[in-house]
C-alpha positions in Angstrom: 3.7 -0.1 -22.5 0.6 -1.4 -20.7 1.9 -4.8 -18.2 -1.5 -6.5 -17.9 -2.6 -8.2 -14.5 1.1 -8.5 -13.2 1.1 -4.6 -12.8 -2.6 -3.7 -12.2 -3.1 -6.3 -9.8 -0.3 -5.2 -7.3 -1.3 -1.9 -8.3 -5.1 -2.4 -7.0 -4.2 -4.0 -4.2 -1.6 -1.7 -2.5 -4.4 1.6 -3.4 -7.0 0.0 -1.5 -5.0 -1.4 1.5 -3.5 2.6 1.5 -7.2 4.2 1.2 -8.2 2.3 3.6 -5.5 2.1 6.2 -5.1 6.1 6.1 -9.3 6.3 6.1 -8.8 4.8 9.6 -6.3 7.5 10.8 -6.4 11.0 12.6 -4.2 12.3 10.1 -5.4 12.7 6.7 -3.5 11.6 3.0 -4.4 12.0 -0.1 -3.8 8.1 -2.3 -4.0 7.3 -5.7 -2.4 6.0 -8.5 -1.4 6.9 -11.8 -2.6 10.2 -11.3 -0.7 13.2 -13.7 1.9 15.1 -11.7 3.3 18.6 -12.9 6.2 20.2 -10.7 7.2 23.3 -11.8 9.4 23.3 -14.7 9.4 19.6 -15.0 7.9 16.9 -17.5 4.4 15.3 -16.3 4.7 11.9 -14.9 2.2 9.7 -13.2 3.7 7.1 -10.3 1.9 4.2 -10.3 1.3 4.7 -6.3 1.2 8.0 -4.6 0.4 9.7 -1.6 0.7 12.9 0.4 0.2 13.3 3.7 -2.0 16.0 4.9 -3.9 16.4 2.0 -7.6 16.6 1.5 -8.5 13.3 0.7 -11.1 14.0 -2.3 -10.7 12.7 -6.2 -8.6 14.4 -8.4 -7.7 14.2 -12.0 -4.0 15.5 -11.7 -1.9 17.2 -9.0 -0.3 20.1 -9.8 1.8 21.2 -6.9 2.1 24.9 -7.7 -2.0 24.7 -6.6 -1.5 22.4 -4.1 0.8 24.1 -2.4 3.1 21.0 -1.9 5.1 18.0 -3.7 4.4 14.7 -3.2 5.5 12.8 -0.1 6.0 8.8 -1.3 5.7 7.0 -3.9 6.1 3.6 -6.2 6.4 1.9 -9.2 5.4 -1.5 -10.1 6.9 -3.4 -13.1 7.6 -6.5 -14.7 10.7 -5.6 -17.0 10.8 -3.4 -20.1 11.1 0.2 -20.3 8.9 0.4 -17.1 12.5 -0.9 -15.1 14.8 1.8 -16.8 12.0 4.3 -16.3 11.7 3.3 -12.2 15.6 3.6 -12.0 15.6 7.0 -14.1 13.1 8.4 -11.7 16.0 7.2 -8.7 17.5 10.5 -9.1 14.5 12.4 -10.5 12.2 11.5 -7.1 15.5 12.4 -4.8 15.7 15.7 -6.8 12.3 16.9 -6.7 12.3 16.1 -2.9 9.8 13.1 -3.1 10.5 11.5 0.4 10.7 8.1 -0.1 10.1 6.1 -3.3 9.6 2.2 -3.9 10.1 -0.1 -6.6 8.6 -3.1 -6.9 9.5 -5.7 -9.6 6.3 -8.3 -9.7 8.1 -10.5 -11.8 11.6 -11.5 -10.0 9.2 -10.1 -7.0 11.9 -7.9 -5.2 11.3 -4.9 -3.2 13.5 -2.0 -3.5 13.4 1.3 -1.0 15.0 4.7 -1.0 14.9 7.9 1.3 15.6 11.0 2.0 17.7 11.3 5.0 17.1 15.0 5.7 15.3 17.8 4.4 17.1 19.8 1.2 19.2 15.9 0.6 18.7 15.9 -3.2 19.9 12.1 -3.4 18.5 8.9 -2.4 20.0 6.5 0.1 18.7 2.9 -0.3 17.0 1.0 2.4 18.4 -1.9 4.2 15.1 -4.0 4.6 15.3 -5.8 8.2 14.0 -9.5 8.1 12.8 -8.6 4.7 10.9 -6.0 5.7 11.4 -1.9 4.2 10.2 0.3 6.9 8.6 3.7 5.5 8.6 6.3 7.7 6.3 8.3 5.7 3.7 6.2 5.9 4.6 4.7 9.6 3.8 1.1 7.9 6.4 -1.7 6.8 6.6 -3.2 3.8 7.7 -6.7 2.6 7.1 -8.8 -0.5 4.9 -11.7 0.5 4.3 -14.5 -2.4 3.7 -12.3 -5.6 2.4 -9.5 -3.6 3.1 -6.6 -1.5 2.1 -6.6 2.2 1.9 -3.9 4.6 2.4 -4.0 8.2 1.1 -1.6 11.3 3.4 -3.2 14.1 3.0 -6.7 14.0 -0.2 -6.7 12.6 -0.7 -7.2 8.7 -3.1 -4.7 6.5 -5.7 -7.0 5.3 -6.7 -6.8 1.3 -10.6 -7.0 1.0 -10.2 -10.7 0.1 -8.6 -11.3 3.3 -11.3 -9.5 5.5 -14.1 -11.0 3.8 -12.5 -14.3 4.6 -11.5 -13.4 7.9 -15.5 -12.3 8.4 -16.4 -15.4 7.1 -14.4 -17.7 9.3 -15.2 -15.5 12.6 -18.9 -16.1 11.0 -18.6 -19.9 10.6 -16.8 -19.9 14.3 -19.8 -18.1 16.0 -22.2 -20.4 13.7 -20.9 -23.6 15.2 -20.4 -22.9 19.2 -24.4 -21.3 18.7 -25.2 -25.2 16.7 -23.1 -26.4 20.0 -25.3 -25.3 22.4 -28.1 -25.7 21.0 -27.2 -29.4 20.8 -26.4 -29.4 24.1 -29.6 -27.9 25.7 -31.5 -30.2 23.4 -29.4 -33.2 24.9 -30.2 -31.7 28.5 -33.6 -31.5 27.4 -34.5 -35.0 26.7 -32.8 -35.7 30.2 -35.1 -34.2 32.1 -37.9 -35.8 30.0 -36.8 -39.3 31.1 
């Protein structure tokens, strides 16, 4: 069942600070979300957030990894309770088995963060991250990730992915900053000004 703005909002959020973030890199990955997903010989499902690295970086309407040539590399689901939260834990084991690298679920409404990985190529079974100080460190995406209020937020080093909001602030008070120490100077040539006049 659809979750409203608890799920799509998260949701939005995390696609555009990961199309953008990986926009900015060398190396190329393909993002998106809820996008159909056929393995071979497997039911269709559609994470809410996925990406694989190395892969053209063009719109799709459903990846099909017998074309593609590959499986996908991370993923996540985001939730709020219901059948989404037995459908995130089902997929525990499903992810691990179909070799998905590292998966993520997080649950918007007790807004908890939960990790698991891969620990070697051909390991069919998940072993659960241990976040350090609260933050799950992905190695597939070289970004850290912690819950922050009652959203996600990502980390390069100690530097925090900024939403859109957040750079358009950022702009704006950079803006603003600029704006006053030019009103400053002005000010104070003016007041020099009128000095010399005397």
């Amino acid at each position: 069942m659809p979750e409203g703005d608890w799920h799509t909002e998260p949701r939005s959020q995390v696609l555009d600070l990961l199309r953008r973030h990986w926009a900015d890199q060398l190396r190329v990955a393909y993002v998106s979300s809820a996008l159909p997903v056929y393995y071979p010989e497997e039911p269709r499902f559609a994470p809410d957030l996925l990406v694989v690295l190395d892969a053209e970086p063009r719109p799709r309407d459903k990846w099909v990894c017998s074309a593609e040539g590959r499986g996908l590399d991370w993923g996540m689901e985001i939730h709020v309770g219901g059948d989404r939260k037995t459908v995130a834990r089902d997929n525990v084991h499903r992810y691990a088995r179909l070799g998905i690298r590292e998966y993520f679920i997080f649950d918007g409404g007790l807004l908890t963060l939960e990790g698991y990985r891969l620990t070697h190529p051909g390991a069919c079974v998940y072993t659960r991250m241990v976040p350090r100080e609260g933050r799950y460190s992905s190695e597939v995406l070289g970004l850290e990730i912690q819950v922050e209020g009652d959203l996600l937020r990502f980390w390069s080093g100690d530097s925090p992915l900024l939403s859109a909001s957040e750079r358009i602030r950022q702009l704006e008070e950079q803006y603003r900053g600029l704006l006053e120490r030019r009103i400053a100077q002005l000010q104070a040539e003016m007041a020099r000004m009128k000095k010399s006049q005397r």
